[in-house]
KOLVOLUM-588039 format. One record per residue: x, y, z of N, C-alpha, C in turn. Coordinates in steps of 0.05 Angstrom, whole numbers, plus 5000, padded with zeros to 4 digits. Example, Ala and Ser with C-alpha at 12.3 -4.5 7.8 and 13.67 -1.06 7.14 Angstrom:
BEGIN
526448865156524649105156526449345156;525749555142527349795143525850015157;
***
This chain:
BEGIN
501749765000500050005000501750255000;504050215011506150455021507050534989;508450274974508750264945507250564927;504650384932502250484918501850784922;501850874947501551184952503451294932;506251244947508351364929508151394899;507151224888507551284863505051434842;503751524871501151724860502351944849;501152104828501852394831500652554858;502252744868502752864893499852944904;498253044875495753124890493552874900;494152714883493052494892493052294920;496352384925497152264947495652434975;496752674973495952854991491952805003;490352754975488052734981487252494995;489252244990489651934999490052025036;491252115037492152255060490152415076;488752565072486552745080483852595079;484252365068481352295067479952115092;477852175098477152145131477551885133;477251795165477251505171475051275161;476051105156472751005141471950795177;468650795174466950755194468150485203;469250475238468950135238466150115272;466049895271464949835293461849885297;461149945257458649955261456149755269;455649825281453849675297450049785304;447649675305444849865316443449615331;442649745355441349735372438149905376;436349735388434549975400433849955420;431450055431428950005456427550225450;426050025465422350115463421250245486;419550415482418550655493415950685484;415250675503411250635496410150535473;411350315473410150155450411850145418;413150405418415550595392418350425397;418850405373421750295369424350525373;425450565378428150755381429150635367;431350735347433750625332435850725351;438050595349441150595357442750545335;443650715320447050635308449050755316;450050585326453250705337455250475328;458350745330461050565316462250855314;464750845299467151005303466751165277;466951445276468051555249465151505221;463051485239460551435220458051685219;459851875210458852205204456852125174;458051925153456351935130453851665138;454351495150452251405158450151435163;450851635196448751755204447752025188;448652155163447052265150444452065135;445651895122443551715115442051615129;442251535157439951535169438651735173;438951945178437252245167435452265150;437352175130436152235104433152035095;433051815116431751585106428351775122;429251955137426152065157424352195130;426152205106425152435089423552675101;426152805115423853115117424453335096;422753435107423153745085425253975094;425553965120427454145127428654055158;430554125170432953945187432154175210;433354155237433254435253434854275276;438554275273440554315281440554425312;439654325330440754475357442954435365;444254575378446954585387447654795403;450254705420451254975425454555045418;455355365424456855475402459955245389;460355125420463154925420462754805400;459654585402459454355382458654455356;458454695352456754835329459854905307;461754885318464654955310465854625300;464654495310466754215309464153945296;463353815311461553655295458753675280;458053885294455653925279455254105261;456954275251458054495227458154225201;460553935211460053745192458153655181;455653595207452853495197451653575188;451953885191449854095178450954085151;452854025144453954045111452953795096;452653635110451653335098448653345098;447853475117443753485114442953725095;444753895086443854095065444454015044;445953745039445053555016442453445010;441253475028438753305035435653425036;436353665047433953875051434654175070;432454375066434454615083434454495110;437554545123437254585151438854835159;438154935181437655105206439654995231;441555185235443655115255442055295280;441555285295440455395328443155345345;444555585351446555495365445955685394;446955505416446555725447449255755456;450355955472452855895490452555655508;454655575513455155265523454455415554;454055275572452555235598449655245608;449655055632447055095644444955335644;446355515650444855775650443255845625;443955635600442755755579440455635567;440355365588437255175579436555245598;434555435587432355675598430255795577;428455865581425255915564427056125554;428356315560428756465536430156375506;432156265513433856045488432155885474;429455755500427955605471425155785469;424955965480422756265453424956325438;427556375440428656445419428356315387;429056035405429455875384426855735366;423455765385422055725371420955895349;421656175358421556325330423256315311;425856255304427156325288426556015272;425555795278425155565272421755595252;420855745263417955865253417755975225;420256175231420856385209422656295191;422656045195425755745180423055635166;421355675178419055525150417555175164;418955145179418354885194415154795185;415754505176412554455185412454155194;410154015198409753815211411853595192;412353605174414553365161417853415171;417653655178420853755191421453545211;423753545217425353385238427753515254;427653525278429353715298432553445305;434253595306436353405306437953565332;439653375355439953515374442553505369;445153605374447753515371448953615390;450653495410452153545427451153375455;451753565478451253405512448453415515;448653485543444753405546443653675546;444953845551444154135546442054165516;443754255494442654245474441254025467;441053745483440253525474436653715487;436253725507434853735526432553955508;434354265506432454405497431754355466;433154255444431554045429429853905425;429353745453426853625455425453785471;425753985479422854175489421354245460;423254315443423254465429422254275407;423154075398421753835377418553745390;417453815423415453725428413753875426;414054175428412754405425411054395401;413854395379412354545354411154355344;407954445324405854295323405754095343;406254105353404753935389406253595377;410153545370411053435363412253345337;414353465329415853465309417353215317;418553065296420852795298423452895309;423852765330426652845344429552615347;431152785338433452525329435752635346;436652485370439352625380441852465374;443752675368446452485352448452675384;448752525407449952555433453152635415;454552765433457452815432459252825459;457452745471458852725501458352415508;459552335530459051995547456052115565;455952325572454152215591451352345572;450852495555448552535538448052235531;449752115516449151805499449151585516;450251645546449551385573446851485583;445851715585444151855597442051975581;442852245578439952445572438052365548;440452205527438052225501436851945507;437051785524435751525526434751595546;432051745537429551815567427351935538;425451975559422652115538422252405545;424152425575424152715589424952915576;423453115565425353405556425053605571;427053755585426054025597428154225600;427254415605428954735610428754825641;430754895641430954985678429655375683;428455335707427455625713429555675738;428755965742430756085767430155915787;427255775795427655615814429555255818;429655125796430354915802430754805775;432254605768432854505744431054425730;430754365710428954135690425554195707;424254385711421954435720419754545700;420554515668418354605652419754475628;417454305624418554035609416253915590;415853675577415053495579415753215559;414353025551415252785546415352805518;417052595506417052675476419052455466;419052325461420352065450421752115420;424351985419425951995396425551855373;425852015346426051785327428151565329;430851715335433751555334435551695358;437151525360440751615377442551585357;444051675346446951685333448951795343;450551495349453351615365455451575354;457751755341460151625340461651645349;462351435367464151365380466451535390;467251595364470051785360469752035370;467552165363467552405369466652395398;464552245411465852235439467152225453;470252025449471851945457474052165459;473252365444474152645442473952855457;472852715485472553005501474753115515;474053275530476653375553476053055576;478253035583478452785613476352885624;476053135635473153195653470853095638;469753175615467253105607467552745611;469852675596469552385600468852155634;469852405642469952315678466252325683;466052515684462752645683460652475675;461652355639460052165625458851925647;461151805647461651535659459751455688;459151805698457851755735454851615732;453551705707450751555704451051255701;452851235689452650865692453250775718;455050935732456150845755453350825775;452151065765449251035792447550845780;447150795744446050545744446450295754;448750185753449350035767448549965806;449950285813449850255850445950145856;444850325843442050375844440050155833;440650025811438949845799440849545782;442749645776443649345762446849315773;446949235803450049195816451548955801;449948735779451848595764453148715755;453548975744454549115726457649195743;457549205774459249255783462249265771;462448955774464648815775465348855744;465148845723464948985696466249345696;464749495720465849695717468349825732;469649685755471049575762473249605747;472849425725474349405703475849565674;472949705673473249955665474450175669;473750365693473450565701476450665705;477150835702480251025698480851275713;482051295724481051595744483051825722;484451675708486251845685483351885651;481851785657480751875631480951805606;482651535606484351585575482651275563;479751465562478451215545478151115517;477850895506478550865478475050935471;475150885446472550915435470750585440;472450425446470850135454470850055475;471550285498472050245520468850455523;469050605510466050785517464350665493;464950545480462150285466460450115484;462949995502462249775519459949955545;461150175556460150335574457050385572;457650525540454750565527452450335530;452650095524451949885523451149775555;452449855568451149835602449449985603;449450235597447750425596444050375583;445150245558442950195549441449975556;442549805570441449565588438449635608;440949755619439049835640437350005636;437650265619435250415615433650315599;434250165567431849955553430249825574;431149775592429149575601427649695624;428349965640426050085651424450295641;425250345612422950445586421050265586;422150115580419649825568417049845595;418949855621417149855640415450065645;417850305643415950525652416450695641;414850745621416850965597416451265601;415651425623415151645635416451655659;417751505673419851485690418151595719;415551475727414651625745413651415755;415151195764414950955785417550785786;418650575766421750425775423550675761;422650805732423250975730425051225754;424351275775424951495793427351355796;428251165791430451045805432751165788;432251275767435251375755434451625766;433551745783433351985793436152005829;437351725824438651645856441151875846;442151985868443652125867442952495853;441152455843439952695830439152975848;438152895879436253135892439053325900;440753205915443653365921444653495898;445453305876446153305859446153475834;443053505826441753785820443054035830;442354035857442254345874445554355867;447654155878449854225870450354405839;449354225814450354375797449054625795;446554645802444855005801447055185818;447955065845449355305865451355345844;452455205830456155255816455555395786;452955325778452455445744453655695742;455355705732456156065711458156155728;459055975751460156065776464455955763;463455735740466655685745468955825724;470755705720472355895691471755925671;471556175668470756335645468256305644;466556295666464056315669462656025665;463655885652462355625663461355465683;460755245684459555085705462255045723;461055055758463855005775463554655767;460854575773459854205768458854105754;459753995733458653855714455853735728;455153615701452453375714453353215725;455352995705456052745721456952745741;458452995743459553025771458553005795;456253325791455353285814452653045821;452352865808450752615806452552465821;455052425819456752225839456852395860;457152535856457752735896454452695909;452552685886450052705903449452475912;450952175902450051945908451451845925;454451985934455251925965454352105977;452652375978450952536000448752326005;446352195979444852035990446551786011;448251646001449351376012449351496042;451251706046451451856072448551856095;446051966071444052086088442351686099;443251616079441451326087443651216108;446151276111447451166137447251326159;447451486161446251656185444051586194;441851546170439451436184438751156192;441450996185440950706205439750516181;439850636155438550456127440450226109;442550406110445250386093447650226111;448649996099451250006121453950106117;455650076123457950186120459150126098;458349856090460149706068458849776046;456449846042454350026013455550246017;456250366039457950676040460050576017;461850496036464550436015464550425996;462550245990462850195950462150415937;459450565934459350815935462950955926;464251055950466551225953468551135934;468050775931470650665923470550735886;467550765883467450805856466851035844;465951265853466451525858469751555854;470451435869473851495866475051365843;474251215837474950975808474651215783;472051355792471651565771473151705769;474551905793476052025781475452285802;472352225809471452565816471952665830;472952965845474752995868472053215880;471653205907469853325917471553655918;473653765911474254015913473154165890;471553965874470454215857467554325864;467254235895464854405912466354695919;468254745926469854975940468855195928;467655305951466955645938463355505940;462555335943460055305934458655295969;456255505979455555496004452655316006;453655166033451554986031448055076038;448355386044445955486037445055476022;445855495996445355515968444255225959;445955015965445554805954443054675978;442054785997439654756006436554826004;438355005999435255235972434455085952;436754965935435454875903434954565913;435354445936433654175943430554255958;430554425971427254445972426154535942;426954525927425454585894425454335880;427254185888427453865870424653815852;425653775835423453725814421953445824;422753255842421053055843419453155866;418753325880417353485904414053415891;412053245902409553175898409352915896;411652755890410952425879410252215902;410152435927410352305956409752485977;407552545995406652726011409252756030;410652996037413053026056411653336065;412053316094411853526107413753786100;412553956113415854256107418454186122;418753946138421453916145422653756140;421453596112422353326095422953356066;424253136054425353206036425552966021;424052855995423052605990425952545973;427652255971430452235964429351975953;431551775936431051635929434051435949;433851305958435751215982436150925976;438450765984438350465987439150406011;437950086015437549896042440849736030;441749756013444349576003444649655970;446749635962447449645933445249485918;444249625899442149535882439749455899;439249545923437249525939435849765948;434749925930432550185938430550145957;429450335969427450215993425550395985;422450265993420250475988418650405953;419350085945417850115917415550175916;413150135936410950245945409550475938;412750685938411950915945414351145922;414550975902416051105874418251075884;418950935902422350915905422851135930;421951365933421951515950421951535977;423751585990423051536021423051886034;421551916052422452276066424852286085;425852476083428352476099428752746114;428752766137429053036156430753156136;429953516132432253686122434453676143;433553666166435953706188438553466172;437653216166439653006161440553016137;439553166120440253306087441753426093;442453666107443553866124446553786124;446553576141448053476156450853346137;448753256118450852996102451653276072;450153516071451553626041453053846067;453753896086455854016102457853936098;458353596124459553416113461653406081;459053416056460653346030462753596025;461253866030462454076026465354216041;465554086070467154066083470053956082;468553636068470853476054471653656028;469953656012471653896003473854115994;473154206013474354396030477554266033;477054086047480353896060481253696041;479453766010480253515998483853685979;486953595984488153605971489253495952;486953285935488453045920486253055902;486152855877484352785854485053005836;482652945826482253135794479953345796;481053645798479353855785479153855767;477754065754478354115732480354045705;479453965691481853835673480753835637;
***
């Protein structure tokens, strides 16, 4: 082959040279969601692929969400491959929390309006769960459900956000509180371009499987174990395989509960702390970014729960540990609370979006908790148990404290 190049003329060679990776590892998967099939194709370096699966929705016109990072790098590509196909419409937001908010998607449902959209259009989400998220507000909205296709670019959008029916935008009070359900045509992942993030996002990705696992499928343990890197340096079949835990476990509590408002609540473990964490840190870190990612603060919130269920005599020591041991496997260092007051992060837990699924007094606070690894307590009652604020209190002090004294792991990176 070496031969063969050489004896191209130069321009030829050079183009031999520049010409992209061709697709391996292609592979499709799905699950089912109220009765609807989901497609899955995923594999490495399969940008023309997944145009053709685009192309196969036949719409009349595309509508590109994104934000500005991914709007520069993979989805500038896609958008060049779907305007082979039909007009599309790039919607780009600044990258952070702060910006999946009703104003970004009124923004974006007018200029989508004035793009000509009609019921044959198809909304395509590209990037983390951010832009994934207000996409699907925004694909459920118009005409009361447009076809929604999310092609993830992060580990934890494609372990997590796009494999749900949940879409929502956060208000000043509390995250994800104006929403509603809206099911995907497809997921398209490649591989590659995930595998492409900063070590942090990759760290981040990885915490939803980890709480799938602690919370509902502990086979998965020992598997991740195996996996998990506190250095980050994942291959693209190392986050195939990840992916694929991911989809285990969530295919199969779609099938059950495809509105996530009974076994469903259970990927909500680690979420009530977890939440408020990332709201106290939003816009707060460098260069105005998030101080806490999602995944992040999802593992910090799932040793504050482990914490709050041992204090209360639920949890034993040895479900503590595992918890910590794999939290630490991750990578995540509790100093990226610092600067964050636990007033703050007490405020945005009395707003928790799951507040109603369970009668709790004003000095309770409904959590999703375990009696042992893969042992939730309370199926009776959505998984939910009430928990004194005083003992919520107690255990995000505690996290923030450590903290504080933590001089080791990985910040920012």
């Amino acid at each position: 082959m070496a031969m063969d190049l050489q004896a191209r003329e130069p321009a030829a060679a050079a183009d031999a040279a520049a010409a992209p990776p061709l697709p391996t590892g292609l592979r499709e998967r799905s699950f089912d969601i109220a009765g609807k099939r989901v497609r899955v194709v995923l594999g490495e370096h399969i940008g023309a692929e997944m145009a053709a699966a685009l192309a196969e929705l036949d719409a009349d016109r595309f509508v590109v969400v994104t934000d500005a990072t991914v709007a520069e790098l993979a989805a500038g590509a896609l958008v060049e491959r779907l305007e082979r196909t039909a007009a599309t419409l790039l919607l780009s937001h600044p990258p952070g929390e702060e910006f999946k908010n009703l104003a970004t998607l009124s923004r974006f449902v007018d200029l989508a309006l004035d793009f000509g959209v009609t019921r044959r259009s198809v909304v395509v989400a590209v990037g983390g769960g951010i832009p994934g998220n207000i996409a699907g507000v925004l694909a459920g909205l118009l005409f009361r459900g447009l076809r929604l296709v999310h092609v993830p670019t992060t580990v934890i959008a494609a372990c997590d956000s796009v494999l749900s029916v949940k879409q929502a935008v956060n208000t000043g009070h509390a995250k994800n509180t104006v929403g509603l359900y809206h099911i995907p045509e497809a997921v398209l992942v490649d591989l590659a371009v995930v595998a492409g993030g900063s070590p942090r996002d990759l760290r981040s990705g990885t915490c939803e499987t980890v709480k799938n696992a602690l919370a509902i499928e502990p086979a998965q343990i020992p598997r991740l174990r195996r996996l998990l890197r506190r250095e980050a340096d994942y291959s693209p079949a190392d986050l195939g395989e990840i992916f694929e835990l991911s989809l285990a476990v969530k295919g199969r509590l779609l099938r059950e509960d495809p509105y996530e408002k009974h076994a469903g609540v259970l990927l909500e473990y680690g979420h009530t702390v977890g939440h408020a964490l990332e709201l106290a840190g939003a816009g707060r870190g460098p260069g105005g970014g998030d101080m806490v990612k999602h995944g992040e603060a999802v593992a910090l919130g799932m040793t504050a729960a482990a914490d709050v269920a041992h204090r209360a005599g639920l949890l034993d020591a040895e479900g503590l540990a595992v918890h910590e041991e794999l939290v630490d496997r991750i990578g995540v260092c509790r100093c990226l609370t610092v600067g964050i007051a636990p007033e703050t992060v007490l405020h945005h837990v009395a707003y928790d979006n799951k507040r109603g699924y369970r009668s709790c007094d004003g000095s309770e606070v409904a959590m999703v908790l375990l009696r042992a690894v893969g042992a939730p307590l309370n199926a009776e009652q959505r998984y939910l148990t009430p928990v004194p604020q005083t003992l919520v209190a107690a255990a995000v002090h505690d996290l923030l404290r450590r903290g504080k004294e933590c001089t080791a792991g990985h910040g920012p990176s």
